[in-house]
C-alpha positions in Angstrom: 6.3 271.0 50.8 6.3 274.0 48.6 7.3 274.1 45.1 10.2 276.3 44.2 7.9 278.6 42.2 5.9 278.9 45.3 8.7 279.4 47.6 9.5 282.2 45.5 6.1 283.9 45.8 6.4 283.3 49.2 9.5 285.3 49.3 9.3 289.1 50.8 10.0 291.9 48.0 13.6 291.7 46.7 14.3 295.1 48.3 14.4 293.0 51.4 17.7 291.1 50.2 19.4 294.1 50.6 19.7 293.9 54.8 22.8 291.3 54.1 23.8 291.3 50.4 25.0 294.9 50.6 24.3 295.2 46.8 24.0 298.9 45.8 21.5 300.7 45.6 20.9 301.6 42.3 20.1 297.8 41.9 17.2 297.6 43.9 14.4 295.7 42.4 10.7 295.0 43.9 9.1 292.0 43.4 5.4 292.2 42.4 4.4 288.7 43.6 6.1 288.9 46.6 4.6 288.6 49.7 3.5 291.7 51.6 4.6 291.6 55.5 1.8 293.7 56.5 -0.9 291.7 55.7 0.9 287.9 54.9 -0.4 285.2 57.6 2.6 284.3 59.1 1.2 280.9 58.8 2.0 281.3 54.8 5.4 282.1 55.4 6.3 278.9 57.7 6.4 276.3 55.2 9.1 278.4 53.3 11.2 278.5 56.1 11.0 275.0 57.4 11.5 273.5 53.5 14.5 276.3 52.7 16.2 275.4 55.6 16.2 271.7 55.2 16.7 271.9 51.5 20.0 274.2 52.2 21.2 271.1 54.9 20.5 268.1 52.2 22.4 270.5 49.7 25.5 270.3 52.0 24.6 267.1 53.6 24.1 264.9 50.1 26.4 267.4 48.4 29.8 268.3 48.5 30.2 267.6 52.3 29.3 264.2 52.1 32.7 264.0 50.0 34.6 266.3 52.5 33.7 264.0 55.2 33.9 260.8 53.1 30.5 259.3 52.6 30.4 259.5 49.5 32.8 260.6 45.8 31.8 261.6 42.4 32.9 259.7 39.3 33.1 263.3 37.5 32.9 266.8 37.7 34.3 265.9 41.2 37.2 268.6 42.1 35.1 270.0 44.9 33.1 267.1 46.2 36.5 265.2 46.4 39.4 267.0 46.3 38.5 270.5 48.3 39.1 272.0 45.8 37.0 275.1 46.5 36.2 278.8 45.5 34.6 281.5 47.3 31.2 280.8 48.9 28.0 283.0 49.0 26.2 282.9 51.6 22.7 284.9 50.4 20.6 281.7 50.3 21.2 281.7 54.0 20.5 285.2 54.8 16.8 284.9 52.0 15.8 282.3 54.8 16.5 284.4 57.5 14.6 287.6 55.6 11.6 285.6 55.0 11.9 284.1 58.9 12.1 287.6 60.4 8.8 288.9 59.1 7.3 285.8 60.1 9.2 286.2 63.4 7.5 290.1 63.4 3.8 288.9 62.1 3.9 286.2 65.1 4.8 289.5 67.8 2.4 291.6 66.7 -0.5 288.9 66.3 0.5 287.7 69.9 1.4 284.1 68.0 3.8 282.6 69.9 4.2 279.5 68.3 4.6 281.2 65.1 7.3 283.2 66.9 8.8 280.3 68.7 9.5 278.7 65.1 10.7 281.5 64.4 13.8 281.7 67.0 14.4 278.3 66.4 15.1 278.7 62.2 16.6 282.1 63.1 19.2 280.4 65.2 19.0 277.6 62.9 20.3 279.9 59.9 22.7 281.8 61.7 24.1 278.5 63.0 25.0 277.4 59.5 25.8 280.5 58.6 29.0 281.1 61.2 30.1 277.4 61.6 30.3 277.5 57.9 32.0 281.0 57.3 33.1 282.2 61.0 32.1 286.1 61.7 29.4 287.0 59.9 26.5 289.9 59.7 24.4 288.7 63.0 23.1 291.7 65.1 23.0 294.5 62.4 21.6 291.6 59.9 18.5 292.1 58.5 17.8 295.6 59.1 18.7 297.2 55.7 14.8 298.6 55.3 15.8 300.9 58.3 18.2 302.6 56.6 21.0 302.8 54.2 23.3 302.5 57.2 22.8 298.5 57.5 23.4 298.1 53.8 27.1 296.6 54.9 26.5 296.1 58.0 29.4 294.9 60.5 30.6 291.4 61.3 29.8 289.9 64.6 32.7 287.8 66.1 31.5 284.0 66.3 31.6 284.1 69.7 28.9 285.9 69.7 26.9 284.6 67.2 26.9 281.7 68.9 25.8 283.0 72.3 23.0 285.1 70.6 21.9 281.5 68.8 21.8 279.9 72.3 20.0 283.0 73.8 17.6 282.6 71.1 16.9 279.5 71.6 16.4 279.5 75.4 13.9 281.9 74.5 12.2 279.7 72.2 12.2 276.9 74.9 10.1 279.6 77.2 7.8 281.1 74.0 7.0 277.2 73.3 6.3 275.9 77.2 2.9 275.9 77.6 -0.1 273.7 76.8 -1.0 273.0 73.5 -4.4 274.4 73.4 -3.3 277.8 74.7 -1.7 278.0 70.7 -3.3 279.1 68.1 -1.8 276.7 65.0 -2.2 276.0 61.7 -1.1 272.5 61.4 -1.7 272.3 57.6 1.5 275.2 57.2 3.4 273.1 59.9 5.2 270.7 57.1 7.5 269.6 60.2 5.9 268.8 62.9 2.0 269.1 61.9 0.9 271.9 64.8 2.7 269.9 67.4 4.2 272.6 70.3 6.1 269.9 72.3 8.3 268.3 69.3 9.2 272.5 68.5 10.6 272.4 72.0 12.3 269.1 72.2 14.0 270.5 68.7 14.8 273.8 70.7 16.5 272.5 73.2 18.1 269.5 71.1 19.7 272.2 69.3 21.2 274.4 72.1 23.0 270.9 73.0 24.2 271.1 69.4 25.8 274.4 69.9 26.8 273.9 73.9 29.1 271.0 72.2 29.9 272.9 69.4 31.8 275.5 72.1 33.0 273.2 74.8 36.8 273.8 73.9 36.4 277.4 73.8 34.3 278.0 76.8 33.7 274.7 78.8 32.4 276.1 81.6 29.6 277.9 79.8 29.2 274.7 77.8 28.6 272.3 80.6 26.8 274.6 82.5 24.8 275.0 79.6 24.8 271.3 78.6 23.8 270.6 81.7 20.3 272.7 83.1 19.3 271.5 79.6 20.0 267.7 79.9 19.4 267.8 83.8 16.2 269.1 83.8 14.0 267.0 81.1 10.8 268.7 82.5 11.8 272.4 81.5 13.8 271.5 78.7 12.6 268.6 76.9 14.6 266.8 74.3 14.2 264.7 71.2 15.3 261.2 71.9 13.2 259.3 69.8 13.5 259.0 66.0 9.7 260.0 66.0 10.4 263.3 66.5 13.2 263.5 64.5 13.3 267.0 62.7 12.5 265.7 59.0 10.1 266.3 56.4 9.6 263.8 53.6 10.2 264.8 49.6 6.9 265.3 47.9 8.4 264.2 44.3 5.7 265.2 42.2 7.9 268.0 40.3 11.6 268.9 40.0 11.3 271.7 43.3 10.0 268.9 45.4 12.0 265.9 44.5 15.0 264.3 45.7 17.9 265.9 44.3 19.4 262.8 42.3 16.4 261.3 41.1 16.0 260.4 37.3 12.3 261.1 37.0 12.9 264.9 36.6 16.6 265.5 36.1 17.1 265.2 32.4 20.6 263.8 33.2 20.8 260.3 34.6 24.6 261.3 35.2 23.7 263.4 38.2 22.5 259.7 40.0 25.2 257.6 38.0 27.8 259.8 39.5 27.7 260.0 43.0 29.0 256.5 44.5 30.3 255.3 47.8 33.4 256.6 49.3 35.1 253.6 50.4 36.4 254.8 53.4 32.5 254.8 55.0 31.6 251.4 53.1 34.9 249.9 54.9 34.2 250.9 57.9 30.5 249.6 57.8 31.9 246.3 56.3 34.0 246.2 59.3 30.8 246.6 62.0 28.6 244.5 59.2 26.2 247.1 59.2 22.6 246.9 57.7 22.7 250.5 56.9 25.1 250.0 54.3 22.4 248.0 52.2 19.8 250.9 52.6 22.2 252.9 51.4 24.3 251.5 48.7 23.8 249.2 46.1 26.1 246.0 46.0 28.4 245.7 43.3 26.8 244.4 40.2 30.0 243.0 39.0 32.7 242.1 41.4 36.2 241.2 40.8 37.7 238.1 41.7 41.7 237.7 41.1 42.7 234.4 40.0 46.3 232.9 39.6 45.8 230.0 38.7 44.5 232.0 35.0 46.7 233.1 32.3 48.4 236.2 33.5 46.6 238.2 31.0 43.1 236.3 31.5 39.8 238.8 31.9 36.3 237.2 31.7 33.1 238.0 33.5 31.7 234.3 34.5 28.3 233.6 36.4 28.6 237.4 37.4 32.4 237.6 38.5 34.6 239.0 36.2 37.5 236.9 36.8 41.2 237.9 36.3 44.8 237.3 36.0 48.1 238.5 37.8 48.9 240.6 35.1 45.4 242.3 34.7 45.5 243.1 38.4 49.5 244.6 37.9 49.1 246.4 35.1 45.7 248.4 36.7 48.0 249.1 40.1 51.3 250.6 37.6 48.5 252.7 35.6 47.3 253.9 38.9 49.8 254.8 41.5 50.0 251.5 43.1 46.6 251.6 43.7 45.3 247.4 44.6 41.7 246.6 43.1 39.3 246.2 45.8 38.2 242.7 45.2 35.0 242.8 47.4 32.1 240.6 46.5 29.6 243.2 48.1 30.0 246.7 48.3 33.2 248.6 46.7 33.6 252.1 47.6 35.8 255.2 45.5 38.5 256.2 47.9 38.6 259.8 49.0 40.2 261.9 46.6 41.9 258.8 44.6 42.4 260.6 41.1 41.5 263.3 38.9 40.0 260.1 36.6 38.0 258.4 39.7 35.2 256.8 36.7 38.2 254.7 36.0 38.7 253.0 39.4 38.6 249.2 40.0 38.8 248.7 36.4 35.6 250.5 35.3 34.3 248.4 32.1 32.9 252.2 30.8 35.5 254.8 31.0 32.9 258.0 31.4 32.1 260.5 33.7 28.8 260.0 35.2 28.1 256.2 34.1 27.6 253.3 36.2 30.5 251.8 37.4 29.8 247.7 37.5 32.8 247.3 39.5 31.6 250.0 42.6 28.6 250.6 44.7 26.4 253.2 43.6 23.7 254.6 45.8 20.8 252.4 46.5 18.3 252.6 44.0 15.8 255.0 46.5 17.9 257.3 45.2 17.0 257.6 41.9 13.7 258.2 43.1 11.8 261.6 43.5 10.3 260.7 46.5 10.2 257.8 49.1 10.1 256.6 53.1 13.3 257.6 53.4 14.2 260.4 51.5 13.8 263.2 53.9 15.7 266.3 54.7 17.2 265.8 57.5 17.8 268.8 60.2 18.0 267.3 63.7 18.3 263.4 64.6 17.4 261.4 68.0 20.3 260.1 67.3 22.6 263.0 67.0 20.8 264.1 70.4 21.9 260.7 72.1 25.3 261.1 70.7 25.7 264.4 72.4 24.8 263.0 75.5 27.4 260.4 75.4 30.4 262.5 74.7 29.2 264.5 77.4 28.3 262.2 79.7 31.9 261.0 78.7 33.5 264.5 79.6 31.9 264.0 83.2 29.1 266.1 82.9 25.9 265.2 84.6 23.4 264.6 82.1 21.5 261.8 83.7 22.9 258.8 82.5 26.2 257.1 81.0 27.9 257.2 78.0 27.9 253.8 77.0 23.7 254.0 77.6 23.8 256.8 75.3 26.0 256.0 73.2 23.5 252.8 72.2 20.3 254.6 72.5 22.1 257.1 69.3 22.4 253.3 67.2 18.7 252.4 68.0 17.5 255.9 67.1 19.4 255.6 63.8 18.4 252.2 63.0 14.8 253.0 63.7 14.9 256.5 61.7 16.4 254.1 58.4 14.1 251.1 58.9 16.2 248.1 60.4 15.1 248.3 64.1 14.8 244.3 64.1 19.0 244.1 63.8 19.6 246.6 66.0 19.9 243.8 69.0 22.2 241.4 66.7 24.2 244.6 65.6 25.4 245.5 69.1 27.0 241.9 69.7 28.8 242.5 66.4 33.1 243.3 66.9 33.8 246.7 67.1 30.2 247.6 67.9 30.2 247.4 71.7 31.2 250.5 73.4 34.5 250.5 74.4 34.4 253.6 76.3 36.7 256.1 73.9 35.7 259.1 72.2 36.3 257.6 68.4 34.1 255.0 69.1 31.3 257.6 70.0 32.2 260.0 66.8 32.4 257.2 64.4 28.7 255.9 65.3 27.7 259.3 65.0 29.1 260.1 61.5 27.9 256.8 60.2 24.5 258.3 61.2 24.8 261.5 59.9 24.2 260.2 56.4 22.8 262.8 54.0 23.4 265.4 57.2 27.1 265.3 56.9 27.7 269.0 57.3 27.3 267.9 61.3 30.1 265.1 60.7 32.2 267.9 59.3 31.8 270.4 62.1 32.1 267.4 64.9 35.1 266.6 63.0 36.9 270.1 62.9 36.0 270.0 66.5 37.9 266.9 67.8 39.3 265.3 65.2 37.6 262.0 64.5 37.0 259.9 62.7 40.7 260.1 61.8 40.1 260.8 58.1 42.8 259.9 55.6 43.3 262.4 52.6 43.5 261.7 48.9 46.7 262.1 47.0 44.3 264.4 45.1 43.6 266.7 47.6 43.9 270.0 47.1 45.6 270.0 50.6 47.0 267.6 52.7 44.2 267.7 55.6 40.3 268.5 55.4 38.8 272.0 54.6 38.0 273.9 57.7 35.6 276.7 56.5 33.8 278.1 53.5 35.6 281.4 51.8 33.7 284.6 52.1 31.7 285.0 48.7 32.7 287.4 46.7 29.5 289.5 46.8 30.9 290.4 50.0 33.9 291.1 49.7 33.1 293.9 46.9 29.9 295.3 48.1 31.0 295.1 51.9 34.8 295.2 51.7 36.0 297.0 54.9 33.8 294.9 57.5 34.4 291.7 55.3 38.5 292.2 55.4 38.0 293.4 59.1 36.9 290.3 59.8 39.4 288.6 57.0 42.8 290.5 58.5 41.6 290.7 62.5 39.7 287.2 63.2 41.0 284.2 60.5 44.0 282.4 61.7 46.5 280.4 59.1 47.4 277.0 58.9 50.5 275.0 58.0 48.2 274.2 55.2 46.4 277.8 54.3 49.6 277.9 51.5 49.1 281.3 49.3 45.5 281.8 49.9 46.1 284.1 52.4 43.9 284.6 55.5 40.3 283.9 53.8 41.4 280.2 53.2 39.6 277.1 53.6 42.6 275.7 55.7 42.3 279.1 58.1 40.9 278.5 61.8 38.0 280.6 62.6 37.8 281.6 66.8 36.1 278.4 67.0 39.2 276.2 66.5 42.0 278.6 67.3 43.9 277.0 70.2 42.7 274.1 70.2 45.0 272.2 68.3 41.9 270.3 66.8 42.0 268.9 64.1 45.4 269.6 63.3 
């Protein structure tokens, strides 16, 4: 993995950013230690692609989304992660991947590389993926152009509709550019910080990702989608897939400086706080206390100091003993009046932070040290791999078997053909999760557990699958806008009263490339009951994606 500094360098000249940020003129800038796109290996640009984009999906995945979708809250500094309470959204980060992709996407056509161009596709779909199921319309097929000519300095929105059938188009073409032999490639498997050179696992991610999107559209256009769905999961010789957690698309943190090291570690963040304050949301640790999941224990840390109520004390009685901190009825009564009713979670293992459960969540369960950002005795923080820089398991995350097998089942659920059943599926997506996070040996015990057996519903399916998307959650999040499960449960907190459905257009835009941003603002968002004064560029609006589909509200 590159460090920041290099990813930088590896950057194309600044005058580049100017095909999407639609910054004036006068504030071009060129970048002396950029990379030139005329004589740059493309080779030398693929390792800033693949780490960028999978650095932007932990962002989301371990950041705020993981509290929108309720893996995980904040003890402080928490108004976004748990309370949606957002601002607008810029998207450039996004649209510097895409630059730096499109020359390498150019270098590969003109060298006759068509693996390097095959990458390409995939992180150019990839990006503008994220890009519209985050934001909705967006800059897509006059993106990217501004060197050819002031003209594409704001350039126009596409509708999402068609973003997404240019992604899948892409894609398809990837799938063809990547379908021959290995040895007829010419790789650099040293560059390749994904896959290591390896054509096939590029195609099986290819294709694994047009499912993603096929899905994605399925209430808008469900014939397209299973049509779609289908040839792809039909047809395993022409369109191979990734089904085993081996070819999962991951690359491990590095950790041997802050640019290459998990993001809440403690050997290179100078604040501990940024570990200390991100704990379990309880609404993922009680459902994995329900299915007794071994997950949980890679994940989370068990309560160093539980509570135990005791009536049998004086009412007033509070005394940690042999590790419990014991206490009476009136301890336990006067904690639930301070706090809205709320009952102490009395949980000898793991104790999650509800979603959005106070603008004061470092206080909950009767936290012995009232601070933002300090360990919480009486909650499960992370596991301790988290503090670390680097580890087995800390990996960005951009594709999973698993999500792949979940896909199958809903499908195969919808009656699409896709060459097996749901419930077959449906447990090959909890073996491909339990083998990507190490506890393949309780895998067989697991699936006798209560609840775990598949009972043929959708919830059961989405659940599985959102419990697996951990440190991925922005997938959770956009399976959940799309059907509605899990049935999530909002915070009195909450800036609203229901989930966020979309990131608000950035304000770069909205100055620099007002008329097609408010075009796309006044002509293409739709309001919700929940929208309130924010007008039609609201986190509560439906983009074309959800607009008549009654999901999720």
């Amino acid at each position: 993995m590159y460090t920041i500094k290099n990813k930088i360098s590896a950057l194309l000249v600044l005058l580049v950013l100017f095909s999407f940020s639609c910054r004036k003129l006068q504030d071009m800038n060129i970048n002396p230690n950029g990379a030139n796109p005329t004589t740059t290996d493309p080779n030398l640009l693929m390792p800033t692609v693949i780490t960028s984009t999978g650095l932007s999906v932990i962002n989301l995945g371990f950041g705020d989304i993981a509290g929108v979708i309720q893996h995980t809250q904040l003890d402080g500094w928490s108004s976004g992660h748990n309370d949606y309470d957002w601002t607008n959204n810029d998207w450039s980060g996004y649209y510097s991947i895409l630059n730096t992709n499109q020359q390498m996407i150019a270098k590969g056509k003109s060298l006759k590389h068509d693996f390097t161009t095959g990458v390409g596709l995939i992180f150019r779909a990839y990006n503008f993926g994220y890009i519209t199921d985050l934001w909705g319309d967006a800059p897509y097929s006059q993106a990217l152009l501004g060197l050819n000519g002031s003209q594409y300095l704001t350039p126009a929105f596409d509708t999402q509709q068609a973003i997404y059938a240019g992604i899948l188009a892409t894609l398809d073409s990837a799938n063809t550019l990547l379908s021959k032999n290995q040895s007829a490639y010419l790789v650099d498997a040293t560059q390749d910080v994904l896959y290591g050179g390896n054509v096939s696992q590029w195609r099986k991610f290819a294709n694994s990702l047009a499912l993603r999107y096929y899905l994605r559209i399925s209430d808008k256009d469900a014939s397209t989608a299973q049509k779609g769905f289908e040839k792809i999961a039909g047809n395993p010789g022409q369109y191979p897939l990734t089904l085993d957690a081996a070819d999962d698309a991951s690359f491990a943190y590095i950790g041997n400086n802050s640019g290459t090291a998990w993001p809440s570690n403690l050997s290179f963040t100078q604040d501990s706080t940024v570990f200390y304050r991100i704990q379990m949301c309880q609404t993922l640790v009680g459902a994995m206390l329900n299915l007794n999941d071994p997950r949980l224990g890679v994940w989370a840390a068990k309560v160093k100091i539980p509570l135990q109520l005791d009536p049998t004390q004086s009412p007033t009685y509070d005394k940690v003993v042999n590790g419990v901190e014991i206490i009476g009825s009136a301890v336990a009564a006067n904690y639930s009046n301070s706090y809205f009713g709320t009952l102490l979670n009395y949980n000898q293992n793991y104790v999650g932070i509800p979603p959005a459960w106070s603008s004061f969540p470092q206080l909950y369960n009767l936290a012995p040290v009232q601070d933002q950002g300090r360990a919480n005795s009486h909650v499960s923080q992370l596991n301790n791999i988290y503090m670390q820089p680097s580890g087995p398991l800390l990996k960005a995350r951009m594709l999973s078997a698993a999500e792949v097998q979940f896909d199958l089942a809903e499908a195969a659920l919808k009656g699409w053909s896709v060459g097996g059943t749901a419930a077959s599926f449906y447990n090959a997506g909890i073996k491909a999760s339990f083998d990507t996070w190490g506890v393949s040996s309780s895998y067989a015990s697991y699936m006798t557990n209560p609840g775990v057996p598949y009972n043929g519903t959708l919830s059961q399916i989405m659940e599985q699958k959102w419990i697996a998307s951990w440190t991925a959650a922005a997938e959770a999040w956009f399976d959940y806008r799309r059907t509605g499960l899990p049935a999530f449960q909002v915070g009195g907190n909450a800036k609203r009263p229901a989930l966020p459905l979309r990131f608000i257009y950035g304000l770069n835009e909205l100055q620099y490339n007002a008329v097609n941003a408010n075009n796309a603002i006044t002509n293409t968002l739709q309001q919700t009951s929940f929208t309130s004064s924010d007008g039609n560029n609201s986190a509560w609006s439906k983009p074309w994606l959800l607009q008549g589909t009654n999901k999720p509200y």
